[in-house]
C-alpha positions, 0 to 999 in steps of 0.5 A: 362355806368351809370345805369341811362343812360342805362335806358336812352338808354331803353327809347329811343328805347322802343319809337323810334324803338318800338313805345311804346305809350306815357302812356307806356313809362311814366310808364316804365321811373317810374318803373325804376326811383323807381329801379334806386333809390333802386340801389343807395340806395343799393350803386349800381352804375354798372350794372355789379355789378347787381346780381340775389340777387339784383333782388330777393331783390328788389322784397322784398323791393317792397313787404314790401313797400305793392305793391300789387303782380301784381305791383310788377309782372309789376316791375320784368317784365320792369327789365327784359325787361330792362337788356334783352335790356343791354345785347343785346346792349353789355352794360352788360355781364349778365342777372341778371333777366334771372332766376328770376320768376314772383311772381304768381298773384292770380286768379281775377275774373273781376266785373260784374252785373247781367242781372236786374243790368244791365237792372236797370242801362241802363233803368234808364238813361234820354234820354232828353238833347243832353248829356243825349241821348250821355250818354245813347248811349255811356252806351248802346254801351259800355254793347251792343258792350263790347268795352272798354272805349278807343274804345269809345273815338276812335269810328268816323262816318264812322265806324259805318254802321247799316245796316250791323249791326256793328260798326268798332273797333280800338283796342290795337296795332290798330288792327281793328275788327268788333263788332255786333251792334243791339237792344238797343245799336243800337236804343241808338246810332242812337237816339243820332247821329240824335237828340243829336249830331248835337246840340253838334257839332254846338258849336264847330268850327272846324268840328270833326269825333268823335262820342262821343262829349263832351258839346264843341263840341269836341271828349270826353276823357276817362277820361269824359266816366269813370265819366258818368259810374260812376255817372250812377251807383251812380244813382242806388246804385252802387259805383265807377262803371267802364267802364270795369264792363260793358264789363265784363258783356257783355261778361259774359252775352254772354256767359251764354247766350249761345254763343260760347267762340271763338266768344266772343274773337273775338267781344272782341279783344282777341289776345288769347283765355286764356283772355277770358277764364277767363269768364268761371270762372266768369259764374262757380261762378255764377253758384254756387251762385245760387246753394248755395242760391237754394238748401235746403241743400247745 
């Protein structure tokens, strides 16, 4: 079998019998599109003429072309699912990536802003028009409950129930969990549901779940919410400020407030602890920072 059909008959079964989403299989289908292209410049036209070196060559050519190390961790990881997935179908005898390591991605400590930043941001927002109640709702929700951006999109009417205290998530793999809901974030939300959204769905036709709505009348898009984040910050100084900023906020300030790391996971979507471990760095470096400006001598 060509290389190009194997990787046909990957994408197949990444959609059909694993039902991968459709942005994963786009990027999937691109990651091998570029290997397939690199094979044949190679004069590879075999999977069984596919070794270890190839591999470890690739992994270069990727580096020289300035991917960064975790572009090329994400390319060696969709090699290996793919020749794993060869090899199980009998399309091919050996696992040339079987051996192969990840390259090592250097700790990345996520962006965050301070406990006045945030305040600054949030308090700065107009609460006028129905879009400005909508965004300030949906600024608050993001730092208050730290869902991510496509939690927001997701979030319907009958998700949230404030007098129990929270809303309803969908996360990834649709996995459900409840995040607590009060003080700002609620009082935000609740302001936009009784005085901001109703005149944003009288403009629509068809009636719709959604919480956020776009000026139409229509659920908002991810892309809608990074441009509202974004011009947000710009309203304080802050460049290219990203939705996921205001969830690693919340969970630093959590946890610097003193809650417990296993809640934070919880109120994240963390399937494993080590993801949010990685706050604890976060909190240590701040830590030092304000060691390092306090201390006379250090």
């Amino acid at each position: 079998m060509s290389i190009a059909s194997a990787i046909e008959e990957y994408l197949g079964h990444l959609s059909i019998e694993r039902g991968s989403a459709p942005l994963t299989i786009e990027a999937y289908s691109a990651d091998l599109s570029d290997y397939a292209a690199y094979l044949e410049e190679a004069g590879i036209d075999s999977l069984q003429d596919i070794t270890r070196d190839t591999i470890t060559s690739y992994e270069a050519d990727l580096l020289e072309r300035g991917y960064a190390i975790s572009s090329v961790d994400r390319h060696l990881s969709v090699l290996k699912g793919f020749h794993r997935f060869c090899v199980q179908e009998g399309l091919a005898e050996n696992n040339p990536t079987a051996t192969v390591k990840l390259p090592a991605a250097p700790d990345r400590l996520p962006d965050v802003l301070g406990i006045q930043q945030m305040s600054q941001l949030l308090d700065s927002l107009p609460r006028e028009t129905p879009i400005e109640l909508r965004n300030r709702a949906l600024m608050e929700v993001l730092y208050g409950c730290g869902l991510r951006v496509s939690e927001c999109v997701g979030l319907d009417l009958s998700d949230c129930a404030f007098e129990e205290g929270y809303v309803r998530v969908t996360g990834k793999g649709d996995k459900q969990r409840i995040a607590p809901i009060s003080g700002c974030a609620q009082e935000a939300l609740v302001a936009y549901l009784e005085d901001g959204r109703p005149q944003l769905v009288q403009s629509y036709s068809a009636p719709t779940s959604a919480v956020f709505l776009n000026a139409r009348g229509g659920r908002l898009t991810r892309q809608s919410i990074h441009k509202v984040v974004a011009e947000a910050g710009l309203c304080i100084g802050i460049e290219n400020l990203h939705p996921h900023t205001l969830r690693h906020s919340f969970a630093t300030h959590m946890l610097e407030g003193g809650a417990d790391l296993r809640v934070i996971q919880e109120i994240l979507g963390h399937s494993d602890i080590s993801t949010t471990q990685i706050y604890t760095h976060v909190n240590r470096s701040h830590i030092r920072e304000e060691y390092l400006s306090a201390h006379p001598r250090a």
